[in-house]
C-alpha positions, 0 to 999 in steps of 0.5 A: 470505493473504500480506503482497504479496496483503493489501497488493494488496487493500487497494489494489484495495478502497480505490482500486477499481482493476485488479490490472494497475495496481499497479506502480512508477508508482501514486503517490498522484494518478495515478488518480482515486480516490487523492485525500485521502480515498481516501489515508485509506481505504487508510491505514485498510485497511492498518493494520486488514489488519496490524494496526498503526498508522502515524505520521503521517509516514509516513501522509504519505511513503506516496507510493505502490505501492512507497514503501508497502513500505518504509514498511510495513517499518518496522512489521515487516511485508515486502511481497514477491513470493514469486517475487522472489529478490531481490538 
């Protein structure tokens, strides 16, 4: 399985939502289930799928879809879509 369908899975899992949901605008709050403790439950789903443990900082700047994959950068791990060429 590939970083992008680990880090998709997680969200899908913890939060419960729709592959079609997760874009650019899923921030933290934007649905029901992504609310203080739902945020723990992903936190903890994506540490155990990559096997790493995240600052607190970062735990806390995990704002959303997208700023996730920095933040998961800085612990060695690309999220990409293997259909981006990128720039």
């Amino acid at each position: 399985m590939s970083n992008l369908e680990l880090y998709d899975q997680a969200f899908l899992e913890s939060l419960d939502l729709k592959p079609e949901q997760l874009n650019a605008q899923l921030v933290y709050q934007s649905v029901p289930a992504w609310d203080s403790v739902g945020h723990m439950g992903l936190m903890a789903q994506l540490e155990e799928a990559f096997g790493i443990m995240m600052e607190i900082d970062d735990i806390v700047e995990f704002s959303g879809y997208e700023a996730g994959k920095e933040i998961l950068a800085k612990y060695g791990v690309v999220v990409a879509d293997v259909s981006d060429p990128g720039p």
